[in-house]
N, C-alpha and C positions, 0 to 999 in steps of 0.2 A: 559575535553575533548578537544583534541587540533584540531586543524581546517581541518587535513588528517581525523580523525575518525569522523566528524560532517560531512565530505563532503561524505565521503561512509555511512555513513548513510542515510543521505540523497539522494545519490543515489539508496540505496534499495528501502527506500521508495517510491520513485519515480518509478522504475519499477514496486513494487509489485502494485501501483494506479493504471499503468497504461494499466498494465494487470490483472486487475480487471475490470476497464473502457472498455477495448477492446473485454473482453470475454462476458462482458453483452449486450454491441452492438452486437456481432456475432450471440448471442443467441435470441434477440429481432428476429433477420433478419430470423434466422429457425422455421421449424413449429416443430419439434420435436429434441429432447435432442439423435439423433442416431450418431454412429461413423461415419457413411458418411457424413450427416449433419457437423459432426467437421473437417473432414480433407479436407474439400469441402470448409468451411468458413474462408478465409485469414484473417477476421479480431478475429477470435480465435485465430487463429494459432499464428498470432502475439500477442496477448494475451500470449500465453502459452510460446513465447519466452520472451519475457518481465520477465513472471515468471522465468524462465532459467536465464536472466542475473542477475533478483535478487538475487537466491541462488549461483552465484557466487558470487556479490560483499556482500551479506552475509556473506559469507567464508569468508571474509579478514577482515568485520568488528567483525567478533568473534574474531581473531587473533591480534587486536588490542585492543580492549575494552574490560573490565569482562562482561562475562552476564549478571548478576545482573544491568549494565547501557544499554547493548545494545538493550535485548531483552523489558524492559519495554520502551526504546525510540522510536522504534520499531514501539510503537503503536501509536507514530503522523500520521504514516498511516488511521485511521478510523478518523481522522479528514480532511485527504486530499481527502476521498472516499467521506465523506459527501458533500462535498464543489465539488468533479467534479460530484459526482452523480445529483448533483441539477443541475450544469450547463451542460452537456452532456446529461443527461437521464434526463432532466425536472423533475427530484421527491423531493416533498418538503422539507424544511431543518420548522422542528417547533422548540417550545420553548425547549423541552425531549431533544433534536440534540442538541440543543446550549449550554444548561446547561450541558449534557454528553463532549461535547466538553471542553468545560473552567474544568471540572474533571479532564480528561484525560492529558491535560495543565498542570495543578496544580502538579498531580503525577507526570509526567515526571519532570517538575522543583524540586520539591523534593529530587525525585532520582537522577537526576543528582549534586544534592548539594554534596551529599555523594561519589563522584569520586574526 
């Protein structure tokens, strides 16, 4: 993986966090899951553009990378949710999180051997 395709990786990843992170603060702050409630709460919305940039620079990192490397890299994501979930939304990281964590590590180092 050369360091254009590790960097838009990591840019996806980074988006889809951080619109994960931003749509569960919007959603704490509502009383109910309605469409007014969503297009009412900027920190959705920005949320839901986060997600928009991500499936753009998704798009380029398909066009650079096989799937077979991009889509399981991909999921260094549920490592980065873990890690801002506990520090943004105070929910705990246990022993299951950590051990799933260094998993999720392993595979992706694996997989990427194979490019």
């Amino acid at each position: 993986m050369n360091l254009k395709s590790f960097l838009l990786l990591l840019l996806t990843v980074t988006f889809t966090l951080c619109g994960q992170v931003l749509m569960k603060k919007g959603l704490i702050q509502t009383q109910a899951v309605t469409f007014r409630n969503i297009i009412s709460s900027y920190t959705i919305i920005a949320g839901g553009l986060c997600y928009i940039g991500s499936f753009v620079v998704w798009l380029h990192v398909l066009k650079v990378l096989p799937l077979s490397i991009a889509y399981p890299a991909a999921s260094i994501s549920y490592i980065g949710v873990i890690i801002a979930s506990s520090v943004f939304l105070n929910e705990p990281v246990n022993l299951f999180k950590v051990i799933g964590a260094a998993l999720i590590i392993a595979g992706v180092f694996f997989i990427s051997r194979a490019y």
